[in-house]
LUMVO-66003 format. One line per 10 residues: number of its first residue (from 1); their letters; for each residue x, y, z of N, C-alpha, C, O. Coordinates in Angstrom, 2 decimals, m for minus. Example, Ala and Ser with C-alpha at 12.3 -4.5 7.8 and 13.67 -1.06 7.14 Angstrom:
2
1	AS	13.19:m5.69:7.80:12.30:m4.50:7.80:13.20:m3.30:7.80:14.24:m3.32:8.46  12.85:m2.25:7.08:13.67:m1.06:7.14:12.90:0.03:7.87:13.41:1.14:8.04
END
This chain:
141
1	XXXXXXXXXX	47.33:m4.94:m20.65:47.94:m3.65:m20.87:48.29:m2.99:m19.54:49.18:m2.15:m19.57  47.70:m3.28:m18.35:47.78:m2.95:m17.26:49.20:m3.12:m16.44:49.77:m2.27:m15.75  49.53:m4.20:m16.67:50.67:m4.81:m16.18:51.98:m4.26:m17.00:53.09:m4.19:m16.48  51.64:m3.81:m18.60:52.67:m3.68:m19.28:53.11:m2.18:m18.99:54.21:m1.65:m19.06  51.69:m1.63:m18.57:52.10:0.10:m18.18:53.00:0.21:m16.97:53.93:0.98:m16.73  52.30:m1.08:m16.06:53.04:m0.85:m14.67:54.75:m0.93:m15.00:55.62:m0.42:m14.30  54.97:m1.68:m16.18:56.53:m1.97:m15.98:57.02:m1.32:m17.15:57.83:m1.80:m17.94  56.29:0.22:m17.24:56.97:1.43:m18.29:56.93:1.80:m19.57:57.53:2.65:m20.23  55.45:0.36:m19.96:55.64:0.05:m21.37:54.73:1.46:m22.22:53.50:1.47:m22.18  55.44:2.49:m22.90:55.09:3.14:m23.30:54.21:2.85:m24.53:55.03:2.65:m25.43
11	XXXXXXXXXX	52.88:2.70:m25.09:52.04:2.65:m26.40:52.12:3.51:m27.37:51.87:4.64:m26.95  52.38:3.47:m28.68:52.48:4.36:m29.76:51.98:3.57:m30.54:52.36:2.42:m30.75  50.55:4.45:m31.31:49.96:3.34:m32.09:49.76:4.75:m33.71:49.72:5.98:m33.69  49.68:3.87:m34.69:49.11:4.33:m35.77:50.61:5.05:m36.17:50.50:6.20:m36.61  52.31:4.36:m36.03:53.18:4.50:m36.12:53.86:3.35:m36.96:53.18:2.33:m36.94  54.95:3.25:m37.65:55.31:2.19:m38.57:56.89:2.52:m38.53:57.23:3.63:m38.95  57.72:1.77:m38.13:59.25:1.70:m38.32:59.48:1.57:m39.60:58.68:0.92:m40.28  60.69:2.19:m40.22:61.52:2.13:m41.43:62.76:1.23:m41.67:63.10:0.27:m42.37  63.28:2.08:m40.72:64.62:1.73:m40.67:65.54:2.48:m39.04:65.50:3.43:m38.25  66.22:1.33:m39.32:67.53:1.87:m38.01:68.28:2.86:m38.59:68.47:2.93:m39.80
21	XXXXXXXXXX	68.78:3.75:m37.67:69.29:4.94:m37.89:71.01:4.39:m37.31:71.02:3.54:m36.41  72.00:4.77:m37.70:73.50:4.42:m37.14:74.29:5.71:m37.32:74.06:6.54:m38.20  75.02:5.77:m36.61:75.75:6.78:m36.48:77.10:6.66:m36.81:77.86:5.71:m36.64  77.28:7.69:m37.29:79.19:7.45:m38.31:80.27:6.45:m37.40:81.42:6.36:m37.84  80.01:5.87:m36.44:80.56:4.63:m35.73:80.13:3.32:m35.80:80.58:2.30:m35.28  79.10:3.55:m36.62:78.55:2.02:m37.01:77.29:1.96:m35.52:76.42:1.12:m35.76  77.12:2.49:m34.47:76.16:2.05:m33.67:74.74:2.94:m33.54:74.66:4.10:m33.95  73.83:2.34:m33.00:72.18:2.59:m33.67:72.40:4.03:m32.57:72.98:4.19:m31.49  71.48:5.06:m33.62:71.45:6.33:m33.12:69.98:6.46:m32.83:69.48:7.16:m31.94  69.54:5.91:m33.44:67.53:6.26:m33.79:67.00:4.94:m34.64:67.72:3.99:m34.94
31	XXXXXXXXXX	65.08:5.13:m35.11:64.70:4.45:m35.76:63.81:5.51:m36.63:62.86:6.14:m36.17  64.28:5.58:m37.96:63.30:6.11:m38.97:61.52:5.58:m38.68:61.31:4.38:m38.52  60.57:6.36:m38.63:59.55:6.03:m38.29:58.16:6.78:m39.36:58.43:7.92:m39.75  57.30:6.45:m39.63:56.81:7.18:m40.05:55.07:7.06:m39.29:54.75:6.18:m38.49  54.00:8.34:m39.86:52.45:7.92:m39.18:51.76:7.54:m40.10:51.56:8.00:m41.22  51.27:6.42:m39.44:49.80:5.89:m40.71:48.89:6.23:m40.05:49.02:6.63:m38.89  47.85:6.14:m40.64:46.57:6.41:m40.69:45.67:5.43:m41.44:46.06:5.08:m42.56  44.43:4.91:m40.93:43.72:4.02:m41.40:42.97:4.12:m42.98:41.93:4.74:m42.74  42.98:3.92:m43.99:42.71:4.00:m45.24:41.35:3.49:m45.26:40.86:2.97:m44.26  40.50:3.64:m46.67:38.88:3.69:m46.98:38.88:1.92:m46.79:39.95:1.34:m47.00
41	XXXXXXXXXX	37.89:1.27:m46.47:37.33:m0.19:m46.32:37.89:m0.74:m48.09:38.08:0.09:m48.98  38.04:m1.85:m48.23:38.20:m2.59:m49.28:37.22:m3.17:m49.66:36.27:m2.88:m48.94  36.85:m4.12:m50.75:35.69:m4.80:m51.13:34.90:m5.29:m49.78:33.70:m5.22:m49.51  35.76:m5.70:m49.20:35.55:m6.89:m47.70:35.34:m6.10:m46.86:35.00:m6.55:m45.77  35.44:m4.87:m46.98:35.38:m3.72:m45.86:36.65:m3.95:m44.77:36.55:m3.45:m43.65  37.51:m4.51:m45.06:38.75:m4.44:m44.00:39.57:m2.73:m44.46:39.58:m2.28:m45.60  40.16:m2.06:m43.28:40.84:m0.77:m43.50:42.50:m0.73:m43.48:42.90:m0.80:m42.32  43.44:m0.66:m44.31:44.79:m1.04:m43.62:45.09:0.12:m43.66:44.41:1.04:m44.13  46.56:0.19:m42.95:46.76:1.42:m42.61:47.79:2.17:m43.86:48.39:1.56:m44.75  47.80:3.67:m43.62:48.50:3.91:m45.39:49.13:5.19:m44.19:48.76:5.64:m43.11
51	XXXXXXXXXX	50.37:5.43:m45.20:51.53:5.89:m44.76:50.88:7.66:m44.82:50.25:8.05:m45.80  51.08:8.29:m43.98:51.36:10.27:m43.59:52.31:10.53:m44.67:53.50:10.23:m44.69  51.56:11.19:m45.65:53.08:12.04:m46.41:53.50:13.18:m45.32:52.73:13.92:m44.70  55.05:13.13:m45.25:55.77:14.02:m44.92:55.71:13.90:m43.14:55.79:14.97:m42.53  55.57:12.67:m42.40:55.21:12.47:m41.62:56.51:11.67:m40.53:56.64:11.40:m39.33  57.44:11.48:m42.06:58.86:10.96:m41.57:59.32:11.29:m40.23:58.95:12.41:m39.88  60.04:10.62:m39.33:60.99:11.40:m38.49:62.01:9.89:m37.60:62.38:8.73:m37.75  62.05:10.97:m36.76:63.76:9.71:m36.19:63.24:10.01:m34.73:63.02:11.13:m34.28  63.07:8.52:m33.93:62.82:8.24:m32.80:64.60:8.18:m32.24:65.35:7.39:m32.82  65.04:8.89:m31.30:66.22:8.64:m30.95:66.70:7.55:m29.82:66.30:7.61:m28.66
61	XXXXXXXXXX	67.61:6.53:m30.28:67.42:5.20:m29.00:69.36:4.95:m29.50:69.98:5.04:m30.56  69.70:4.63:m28.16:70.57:3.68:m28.51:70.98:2.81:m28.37:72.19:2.57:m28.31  69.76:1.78:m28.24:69.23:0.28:m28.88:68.25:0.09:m29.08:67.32:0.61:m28.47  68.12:m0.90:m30.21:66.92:m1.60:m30.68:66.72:m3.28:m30.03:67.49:m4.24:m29.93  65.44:m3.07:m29.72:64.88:m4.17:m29.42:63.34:m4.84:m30.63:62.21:m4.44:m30.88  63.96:m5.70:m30.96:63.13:m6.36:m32.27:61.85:m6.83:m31.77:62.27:m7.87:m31.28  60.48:m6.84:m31.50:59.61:m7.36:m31.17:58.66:m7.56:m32.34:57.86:m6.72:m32.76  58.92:m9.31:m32.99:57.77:m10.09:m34.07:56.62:m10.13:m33.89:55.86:m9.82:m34.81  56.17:m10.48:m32.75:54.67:m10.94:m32.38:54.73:m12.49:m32.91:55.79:m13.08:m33.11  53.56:m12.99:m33.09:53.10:m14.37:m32.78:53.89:m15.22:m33.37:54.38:m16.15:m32.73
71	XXXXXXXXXX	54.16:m15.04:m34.73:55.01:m15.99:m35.22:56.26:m15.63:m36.35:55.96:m15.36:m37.52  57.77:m15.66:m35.88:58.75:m15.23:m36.59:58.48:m15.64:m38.04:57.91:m16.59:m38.58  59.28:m14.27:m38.56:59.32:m13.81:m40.35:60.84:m14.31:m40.33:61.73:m14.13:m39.50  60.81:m15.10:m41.72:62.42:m14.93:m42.40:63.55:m13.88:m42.16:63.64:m12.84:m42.80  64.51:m14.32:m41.05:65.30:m12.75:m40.98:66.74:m13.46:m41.31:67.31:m14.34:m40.66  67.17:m12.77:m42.62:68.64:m13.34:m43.01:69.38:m13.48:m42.17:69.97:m14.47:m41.73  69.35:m11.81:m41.75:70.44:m11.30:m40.78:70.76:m12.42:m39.88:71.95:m12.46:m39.56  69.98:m13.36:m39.38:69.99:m14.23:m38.21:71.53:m15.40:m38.73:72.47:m15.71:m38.00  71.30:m15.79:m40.06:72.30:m16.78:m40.31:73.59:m16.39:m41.12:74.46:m17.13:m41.57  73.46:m14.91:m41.17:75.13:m14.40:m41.35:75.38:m14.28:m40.00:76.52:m13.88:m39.83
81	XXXXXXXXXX	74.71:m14.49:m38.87:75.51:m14.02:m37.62:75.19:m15.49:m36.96:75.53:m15.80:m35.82  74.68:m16.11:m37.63:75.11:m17.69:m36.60:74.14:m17.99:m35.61:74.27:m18.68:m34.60  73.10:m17.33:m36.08:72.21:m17.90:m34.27:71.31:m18.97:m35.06:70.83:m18.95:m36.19  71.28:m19.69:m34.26:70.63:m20.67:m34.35:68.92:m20.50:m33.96:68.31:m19.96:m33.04  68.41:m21.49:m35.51:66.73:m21.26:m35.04:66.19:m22.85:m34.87:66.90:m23.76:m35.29  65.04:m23.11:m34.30:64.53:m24.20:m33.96:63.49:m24.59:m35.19:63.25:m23.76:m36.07  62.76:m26.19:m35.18:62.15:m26.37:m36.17:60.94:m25.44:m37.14:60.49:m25.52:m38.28  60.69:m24.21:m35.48:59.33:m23.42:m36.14:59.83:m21.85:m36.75:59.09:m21.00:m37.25  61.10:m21.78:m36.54:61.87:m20.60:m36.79:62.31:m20.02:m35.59:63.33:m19.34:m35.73  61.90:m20.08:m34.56:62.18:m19.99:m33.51:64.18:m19.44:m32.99:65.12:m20.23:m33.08
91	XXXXXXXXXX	64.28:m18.29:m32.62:65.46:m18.18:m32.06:65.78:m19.54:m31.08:64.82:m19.86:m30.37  66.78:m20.22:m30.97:67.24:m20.78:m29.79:68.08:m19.60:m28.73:68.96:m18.84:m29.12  67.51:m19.70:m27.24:68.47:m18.82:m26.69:67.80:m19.37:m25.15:66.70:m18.95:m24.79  68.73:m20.52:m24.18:67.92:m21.22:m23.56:68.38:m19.92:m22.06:69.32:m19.18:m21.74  67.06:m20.32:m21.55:66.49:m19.49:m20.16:67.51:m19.84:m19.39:67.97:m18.96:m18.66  68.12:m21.19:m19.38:68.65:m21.75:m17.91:70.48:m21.82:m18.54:71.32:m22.67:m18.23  70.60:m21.02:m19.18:72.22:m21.52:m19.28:72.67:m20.41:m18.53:71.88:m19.56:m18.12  74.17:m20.35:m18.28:75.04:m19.32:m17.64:74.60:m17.84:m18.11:74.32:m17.07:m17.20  74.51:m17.39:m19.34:74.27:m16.13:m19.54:72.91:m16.29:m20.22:72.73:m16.73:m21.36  71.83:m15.83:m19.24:70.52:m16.03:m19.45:69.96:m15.77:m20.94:69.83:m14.59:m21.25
101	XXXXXXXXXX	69.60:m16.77:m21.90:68.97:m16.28:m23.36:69.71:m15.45:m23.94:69.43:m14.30:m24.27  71.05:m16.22:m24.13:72.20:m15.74:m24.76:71.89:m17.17:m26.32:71.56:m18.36:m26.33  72.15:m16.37:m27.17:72.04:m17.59:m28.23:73.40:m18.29:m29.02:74.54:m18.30:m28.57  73.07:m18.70:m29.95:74.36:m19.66:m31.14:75.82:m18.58:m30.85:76.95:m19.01:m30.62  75.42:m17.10:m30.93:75.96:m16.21:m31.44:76.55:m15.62:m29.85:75.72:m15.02:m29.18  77.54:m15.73:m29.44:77.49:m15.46:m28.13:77.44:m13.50:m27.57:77.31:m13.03:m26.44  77.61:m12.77:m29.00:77.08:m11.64:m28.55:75.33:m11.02:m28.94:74.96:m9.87:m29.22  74.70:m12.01:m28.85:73.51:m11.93:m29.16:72.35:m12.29:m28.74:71.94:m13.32:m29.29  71.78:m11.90:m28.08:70.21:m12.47:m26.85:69.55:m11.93:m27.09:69.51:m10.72:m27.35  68.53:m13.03:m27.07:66.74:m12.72:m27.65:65.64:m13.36:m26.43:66.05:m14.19:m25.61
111	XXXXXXXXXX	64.24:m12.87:m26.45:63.84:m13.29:m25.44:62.41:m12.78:m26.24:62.26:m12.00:m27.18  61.65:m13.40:m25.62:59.95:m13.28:m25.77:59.51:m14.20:m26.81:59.78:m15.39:m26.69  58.73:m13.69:m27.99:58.25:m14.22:m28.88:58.38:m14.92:m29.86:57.72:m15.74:m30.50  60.38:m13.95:m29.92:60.89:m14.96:m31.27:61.49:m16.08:m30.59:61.96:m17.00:m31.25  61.53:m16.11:m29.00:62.23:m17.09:m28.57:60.94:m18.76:m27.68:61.01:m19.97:m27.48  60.30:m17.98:m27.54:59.49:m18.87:m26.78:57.63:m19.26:m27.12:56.76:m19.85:m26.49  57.70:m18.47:m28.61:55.90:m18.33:m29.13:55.05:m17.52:m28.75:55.61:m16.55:m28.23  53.93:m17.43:m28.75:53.25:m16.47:m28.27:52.89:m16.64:m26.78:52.48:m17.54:m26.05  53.28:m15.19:m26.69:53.03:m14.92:m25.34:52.54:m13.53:m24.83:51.96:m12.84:m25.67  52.70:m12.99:m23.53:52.23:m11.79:m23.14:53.09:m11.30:m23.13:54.07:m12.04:m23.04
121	XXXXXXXXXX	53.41:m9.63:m23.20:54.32:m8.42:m23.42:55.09:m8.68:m22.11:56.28:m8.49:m22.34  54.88:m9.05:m20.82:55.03:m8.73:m19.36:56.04:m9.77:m19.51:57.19:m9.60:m19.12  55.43:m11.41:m20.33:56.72:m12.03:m20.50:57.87:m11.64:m20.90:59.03:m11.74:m20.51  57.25:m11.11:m21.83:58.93:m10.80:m22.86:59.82:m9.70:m21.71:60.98:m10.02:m21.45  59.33:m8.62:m21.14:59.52:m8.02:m20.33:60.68:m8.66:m19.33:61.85:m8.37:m19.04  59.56:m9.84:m18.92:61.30:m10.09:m17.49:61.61:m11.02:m18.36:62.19:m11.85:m17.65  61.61:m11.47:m19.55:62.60:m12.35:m19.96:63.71:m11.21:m20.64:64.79:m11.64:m21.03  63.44:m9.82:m20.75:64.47:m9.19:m20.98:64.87:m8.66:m20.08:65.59:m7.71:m20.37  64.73:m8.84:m18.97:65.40:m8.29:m17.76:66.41:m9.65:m17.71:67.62:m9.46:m17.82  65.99:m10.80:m17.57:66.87:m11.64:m17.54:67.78:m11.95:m18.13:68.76:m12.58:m17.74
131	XXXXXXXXXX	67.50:m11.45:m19.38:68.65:m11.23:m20.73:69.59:m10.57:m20.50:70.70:m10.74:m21.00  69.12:m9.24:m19.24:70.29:m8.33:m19.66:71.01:m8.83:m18.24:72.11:m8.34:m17.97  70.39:m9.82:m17.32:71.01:m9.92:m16.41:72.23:m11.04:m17.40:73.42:m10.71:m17.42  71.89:m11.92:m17.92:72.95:m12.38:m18.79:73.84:m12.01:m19.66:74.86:m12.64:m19.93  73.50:m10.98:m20.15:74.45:m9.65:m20.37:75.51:m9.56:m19.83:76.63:m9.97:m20.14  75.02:m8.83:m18.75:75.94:m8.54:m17.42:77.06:m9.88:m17.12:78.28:m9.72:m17.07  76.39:m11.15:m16.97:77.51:m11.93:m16.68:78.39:m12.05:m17.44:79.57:m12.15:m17.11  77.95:m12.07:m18.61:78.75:m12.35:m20.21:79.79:m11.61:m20.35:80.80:m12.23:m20.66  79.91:m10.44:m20.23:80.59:m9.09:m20.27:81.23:m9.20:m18.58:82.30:m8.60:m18.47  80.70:m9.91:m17.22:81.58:m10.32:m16.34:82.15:m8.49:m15.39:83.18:m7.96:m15.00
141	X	80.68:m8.21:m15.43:80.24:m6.61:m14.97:79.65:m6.98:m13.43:79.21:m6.08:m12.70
END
């Protein structure tokens, strides 16, 4: 966590995303968010977390960055837009080509977890710095 603070990584915990927010141009304005709070033990005594009534609100960004954790979920979206996944679900989006972890989809780069397994936050970190340095070439900025 040390390393992730050093490089800006802000923590918000006991928070749950909804949905992307877009703006009458079609591009992301915010993320619907709401607060949980930890709920009574179960038989097993495990606590999950249960949603804040009236707790709604809109984080304002304009971009989203998707972060899975350990191991990628079914995301449609991925094969109406063509990116290619590997045998474990895995984004393909290779480190060493011309526009760094650029994938199938050539306006589309992924980096960290869904691309390379589990790893540490600091990774995903400069592998998105490197992303956007591939960005940059892609677009030829």
């Amino acid at each position: 966590m040390k390393n992730a603070r050093e490089e800006g990584v802000e923590f918000k915990f006991n928070i749950q995303p909804l949905g992307i927010e877009v703006n009458g141009n079609g591009k992301v304005s915010g993320v619907k968010m709401v607060r949980t709070e930890m709920g009574e033990p179960d038989a097993k005594g495990r606590r999950r977390a249960e949603i804040v009534a009236g707790s709604e609100h809109i984080v304002p960004a304009d971009a989203v960055i998707m972060a899975f954790g350990f191991r990628p979920h079914n995301m449609e979206w991925l094969a109406k837009h063509s990116v290619e996944l590997d045998s474990q679900g895995r984004i393909i989006a290779p480190e060493g080509s011309d526009n760094a972890f650029q994938t199938s989809n050539p306006k589309i780069f992924a980096g960290g977890d869904i691309v390379r397994g589990s790893d540490l936050v600091v990774t995903a970190i400069a592998e998105g710095r490197k992303a956007a340095d591939g960005i940059m070439n892609w677009l030829e900025v």
